[in-house]
PyMOL commands that place a pseudoatom at each C-alpha (Angstrom):
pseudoatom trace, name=CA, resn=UNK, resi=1, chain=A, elem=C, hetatm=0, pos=[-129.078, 88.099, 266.835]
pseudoatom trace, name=CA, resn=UNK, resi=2, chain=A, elem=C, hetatm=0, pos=[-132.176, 86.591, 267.138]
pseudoatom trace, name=CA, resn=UNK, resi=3, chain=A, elem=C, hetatm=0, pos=[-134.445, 85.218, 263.791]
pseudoatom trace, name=CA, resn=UNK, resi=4, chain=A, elem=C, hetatm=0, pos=[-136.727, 87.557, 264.519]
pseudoatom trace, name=CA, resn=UNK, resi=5, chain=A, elem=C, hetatm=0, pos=[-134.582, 90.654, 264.220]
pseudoatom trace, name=CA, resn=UNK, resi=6, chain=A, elem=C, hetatm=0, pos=[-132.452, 89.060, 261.490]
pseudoatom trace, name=CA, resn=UNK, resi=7, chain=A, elem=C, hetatm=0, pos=[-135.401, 88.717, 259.636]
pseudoatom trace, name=CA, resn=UNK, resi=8, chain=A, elem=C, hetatm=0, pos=[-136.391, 92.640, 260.141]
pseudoatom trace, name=CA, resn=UNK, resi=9, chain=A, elem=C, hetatm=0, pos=[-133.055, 93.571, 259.151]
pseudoatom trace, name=CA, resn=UNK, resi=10, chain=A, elem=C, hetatm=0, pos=[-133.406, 91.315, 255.923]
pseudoatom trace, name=CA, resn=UNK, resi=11, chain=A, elem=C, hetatm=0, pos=[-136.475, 93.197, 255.335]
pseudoatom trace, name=CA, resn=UNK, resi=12, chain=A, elem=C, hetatm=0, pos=[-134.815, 96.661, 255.662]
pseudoatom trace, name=CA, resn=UNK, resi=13, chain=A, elem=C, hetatm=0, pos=[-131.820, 96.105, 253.335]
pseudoatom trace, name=CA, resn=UNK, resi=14, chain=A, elem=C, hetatm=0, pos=[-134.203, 94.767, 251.031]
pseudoatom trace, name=CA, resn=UNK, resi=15, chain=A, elem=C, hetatm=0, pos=[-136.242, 98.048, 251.099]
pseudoatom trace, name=CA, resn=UNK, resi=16, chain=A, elem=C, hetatm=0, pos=[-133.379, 99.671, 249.766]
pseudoatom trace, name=CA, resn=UNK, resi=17, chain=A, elem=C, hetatm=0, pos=[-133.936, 97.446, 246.208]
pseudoatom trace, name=CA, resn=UNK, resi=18, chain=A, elem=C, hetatm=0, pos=[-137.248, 96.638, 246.222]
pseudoatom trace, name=CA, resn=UNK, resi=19, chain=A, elem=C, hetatm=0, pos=[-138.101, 99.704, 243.893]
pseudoatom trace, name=CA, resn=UNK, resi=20, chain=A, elem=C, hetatm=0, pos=[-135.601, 98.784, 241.527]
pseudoatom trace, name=CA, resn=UNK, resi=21, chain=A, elem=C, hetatm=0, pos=[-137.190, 95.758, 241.296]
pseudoatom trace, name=CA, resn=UNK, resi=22, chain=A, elem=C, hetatm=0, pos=[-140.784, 96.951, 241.541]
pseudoatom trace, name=CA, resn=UNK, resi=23, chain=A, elem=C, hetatm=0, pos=[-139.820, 99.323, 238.345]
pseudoatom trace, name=CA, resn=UNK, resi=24, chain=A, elem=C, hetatm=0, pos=[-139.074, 96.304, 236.350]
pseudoatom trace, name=CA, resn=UNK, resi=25, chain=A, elem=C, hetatm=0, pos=[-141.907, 94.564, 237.342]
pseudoatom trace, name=CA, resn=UNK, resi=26, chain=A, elem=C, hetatm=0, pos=[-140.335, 91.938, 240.149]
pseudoatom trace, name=CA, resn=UNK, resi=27, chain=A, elem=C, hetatm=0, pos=[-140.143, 92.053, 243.989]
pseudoatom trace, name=CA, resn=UNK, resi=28, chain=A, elem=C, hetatm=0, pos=[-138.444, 89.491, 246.620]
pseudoatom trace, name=CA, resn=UNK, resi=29, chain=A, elem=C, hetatm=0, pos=[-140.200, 87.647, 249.036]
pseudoatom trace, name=CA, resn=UNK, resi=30, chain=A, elem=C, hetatm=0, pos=[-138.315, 86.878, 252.428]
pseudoatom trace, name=CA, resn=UNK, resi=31, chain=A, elem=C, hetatm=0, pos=[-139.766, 83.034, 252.657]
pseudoatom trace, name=CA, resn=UNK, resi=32, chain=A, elem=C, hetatm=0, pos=[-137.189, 81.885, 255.792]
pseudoatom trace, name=CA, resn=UNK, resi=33, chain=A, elem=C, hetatm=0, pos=[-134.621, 82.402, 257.455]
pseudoatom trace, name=CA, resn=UNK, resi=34, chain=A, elem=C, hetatm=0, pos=[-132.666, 79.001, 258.755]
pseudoatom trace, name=CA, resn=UNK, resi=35, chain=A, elem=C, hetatm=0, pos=[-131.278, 78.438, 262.278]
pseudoatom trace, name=CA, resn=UNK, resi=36, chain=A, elem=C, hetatm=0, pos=[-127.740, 78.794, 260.442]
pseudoatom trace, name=CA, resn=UNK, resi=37, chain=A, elem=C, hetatm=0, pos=[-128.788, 81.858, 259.736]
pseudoatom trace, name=CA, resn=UNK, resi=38, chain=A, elem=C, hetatm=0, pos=[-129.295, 81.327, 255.530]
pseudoatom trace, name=CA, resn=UNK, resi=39, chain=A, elem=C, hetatm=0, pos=[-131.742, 83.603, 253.859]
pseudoatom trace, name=CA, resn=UNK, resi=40, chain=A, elem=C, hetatm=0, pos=[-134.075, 81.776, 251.884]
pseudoatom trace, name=CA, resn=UNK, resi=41, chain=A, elem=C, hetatm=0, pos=[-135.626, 84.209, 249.144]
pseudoatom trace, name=CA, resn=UNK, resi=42, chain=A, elem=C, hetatm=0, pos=[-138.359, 83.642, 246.334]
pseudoatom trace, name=CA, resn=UNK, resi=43, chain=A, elem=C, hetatm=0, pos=[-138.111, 85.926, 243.245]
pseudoatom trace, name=CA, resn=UNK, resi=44, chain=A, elem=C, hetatm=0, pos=[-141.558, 87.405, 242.198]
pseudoatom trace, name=CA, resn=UNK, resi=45, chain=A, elem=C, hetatm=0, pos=[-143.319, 88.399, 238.987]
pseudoatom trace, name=CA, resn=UNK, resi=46, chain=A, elem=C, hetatm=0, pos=[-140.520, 89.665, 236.088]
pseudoatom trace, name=CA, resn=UNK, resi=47, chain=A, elem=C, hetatm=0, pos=[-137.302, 88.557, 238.412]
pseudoatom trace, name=CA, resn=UNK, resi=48, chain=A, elem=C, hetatm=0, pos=[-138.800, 85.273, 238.537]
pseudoatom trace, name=CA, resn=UNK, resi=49, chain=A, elem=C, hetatm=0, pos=[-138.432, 84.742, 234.954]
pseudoatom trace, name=CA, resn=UNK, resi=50, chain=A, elem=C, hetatm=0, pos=[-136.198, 87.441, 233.673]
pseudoatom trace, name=CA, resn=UNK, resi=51, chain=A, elem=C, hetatm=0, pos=[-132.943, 86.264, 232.208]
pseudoatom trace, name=CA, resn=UNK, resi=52, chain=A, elem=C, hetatm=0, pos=[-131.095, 88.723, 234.169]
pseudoatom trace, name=CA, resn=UNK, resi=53, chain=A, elem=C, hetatm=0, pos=[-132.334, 87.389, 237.235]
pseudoatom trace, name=CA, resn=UNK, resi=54, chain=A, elem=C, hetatm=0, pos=[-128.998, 85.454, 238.463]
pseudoatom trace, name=CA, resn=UNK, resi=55, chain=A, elem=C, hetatm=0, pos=[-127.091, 88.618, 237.871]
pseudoatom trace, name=CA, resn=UNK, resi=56, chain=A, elem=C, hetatm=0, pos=[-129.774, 90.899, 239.783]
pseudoatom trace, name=CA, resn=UNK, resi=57, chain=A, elem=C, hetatm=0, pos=[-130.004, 88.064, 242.839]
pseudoatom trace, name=CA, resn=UNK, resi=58, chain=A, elem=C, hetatm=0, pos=[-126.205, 87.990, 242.968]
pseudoatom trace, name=CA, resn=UNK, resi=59, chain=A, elem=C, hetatm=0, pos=[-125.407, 91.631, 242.757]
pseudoatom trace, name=CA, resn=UNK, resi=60, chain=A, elem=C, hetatm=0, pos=[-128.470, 93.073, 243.835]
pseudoatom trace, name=CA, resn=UNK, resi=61, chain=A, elem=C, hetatm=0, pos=[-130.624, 91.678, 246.269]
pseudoatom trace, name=CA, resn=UNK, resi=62, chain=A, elem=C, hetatm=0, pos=[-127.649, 89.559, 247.762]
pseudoatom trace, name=CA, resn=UNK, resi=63, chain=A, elem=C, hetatm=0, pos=[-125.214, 92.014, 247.670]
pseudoatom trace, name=CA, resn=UNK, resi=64, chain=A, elem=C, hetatm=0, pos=[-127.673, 93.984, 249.424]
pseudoatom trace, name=CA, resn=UNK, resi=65, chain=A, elem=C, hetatm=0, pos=[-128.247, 91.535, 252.314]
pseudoatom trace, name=CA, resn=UNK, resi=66, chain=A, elem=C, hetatm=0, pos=[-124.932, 90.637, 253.272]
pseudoatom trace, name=CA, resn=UNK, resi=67, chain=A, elem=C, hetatm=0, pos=[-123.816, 94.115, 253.016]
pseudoatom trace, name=CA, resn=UNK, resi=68, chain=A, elem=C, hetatm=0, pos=[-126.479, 95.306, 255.619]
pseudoatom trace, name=CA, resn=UNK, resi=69, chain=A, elem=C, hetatm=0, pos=[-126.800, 91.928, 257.298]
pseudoatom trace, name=CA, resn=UNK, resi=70, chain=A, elem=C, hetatm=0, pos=[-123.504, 90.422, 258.512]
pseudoatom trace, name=CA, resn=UNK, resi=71, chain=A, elem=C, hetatm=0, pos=[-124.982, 88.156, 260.484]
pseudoatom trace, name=CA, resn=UNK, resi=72, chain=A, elem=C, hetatm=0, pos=[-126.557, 86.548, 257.680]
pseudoatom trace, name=CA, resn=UNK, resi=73, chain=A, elem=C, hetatm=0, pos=[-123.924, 83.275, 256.672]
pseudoatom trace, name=CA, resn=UNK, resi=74, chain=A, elem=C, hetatm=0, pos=[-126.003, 82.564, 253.485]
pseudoatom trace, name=CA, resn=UNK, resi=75, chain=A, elem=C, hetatm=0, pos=[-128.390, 83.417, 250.424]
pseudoatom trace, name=CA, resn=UNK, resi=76, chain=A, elem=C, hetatm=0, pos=[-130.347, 81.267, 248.125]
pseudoatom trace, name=CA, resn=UNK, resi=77, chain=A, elem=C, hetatm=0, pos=[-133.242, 81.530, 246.027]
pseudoatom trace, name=CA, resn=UNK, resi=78, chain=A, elem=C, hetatm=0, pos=[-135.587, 79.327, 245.502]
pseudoatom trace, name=CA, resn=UNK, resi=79, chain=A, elem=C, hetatm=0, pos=[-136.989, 79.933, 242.152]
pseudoatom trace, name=CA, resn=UNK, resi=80, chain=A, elem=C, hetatm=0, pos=[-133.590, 80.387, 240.237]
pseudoatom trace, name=CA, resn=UNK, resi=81, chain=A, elem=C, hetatm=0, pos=[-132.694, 78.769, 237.397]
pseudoatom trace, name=CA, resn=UNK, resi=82, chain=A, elem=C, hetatm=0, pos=[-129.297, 79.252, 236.613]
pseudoatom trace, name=CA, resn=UNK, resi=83, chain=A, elem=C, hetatm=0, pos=[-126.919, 76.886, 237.778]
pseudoatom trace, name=CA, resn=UNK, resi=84, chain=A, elem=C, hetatm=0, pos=[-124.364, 79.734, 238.484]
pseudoatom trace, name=CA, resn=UNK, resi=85, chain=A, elem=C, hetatm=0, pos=[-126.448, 81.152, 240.998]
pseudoatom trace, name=CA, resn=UNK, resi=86, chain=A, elem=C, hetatm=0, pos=[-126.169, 78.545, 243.332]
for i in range(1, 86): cmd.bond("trace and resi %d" % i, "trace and resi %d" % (i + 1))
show_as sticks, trace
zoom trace
C-alpha cells in the first residue's frame, strides 16, 4: 500500500473517533506517516492535556488504527506525556 492511501485509510478509521473526541473537546491530527509505515499522530486541544489521554491514545485512537489499518506496523504520539504510552 502506498503512503498515500495508507494515509487516507488512517484518516477514515480515525473518522470513526474523532467525535468522541470532538465531544470532549480534543481531535487527532495525522502529522506523518514513515516509510516503515509508523503513524505519527499529534493530540489536539483537551487530549493534548487531559490525564486520560494515554488511555484514550492506546485504546482509542490506536486501537482504532491498527484495527482498520493492518498495514500500519506502528503508532506514536507526539505530544504524550506518559511514559507508558510509548
Amino acid at each position: 500500500m502506498e503512503l498515500d492511501q495508507l494515509y487516507d485509510a488512517v484518516e477514515l478509521a480515525l473518522g470513526g473517533i474523532r467525535p468522541y473526541l470532538e465531544a470532549d473537546g480534543g481531535n487527532v491530527k495525522v502529522l506523518e506517516i514513515t516509510p516503515e509505515h509508523v503513524v505519527r499522530l499529534e493530540l489536539l486541544g483537551a487530549c493534548g492535556s487531559c490525564p486520560m489521554s494515554a488511555m484514550t491514545f492506546r485504546a482509542g485512537i490506536e486501537e482504532a488504527i491498527r484495527r482498520e489499518v493492518p498495514q500500519v506496523k506502528g503508532v506514536e504520539a507526539v505530544n504524550l506525556t506518559s511514559a507508558s504510552a510509548n
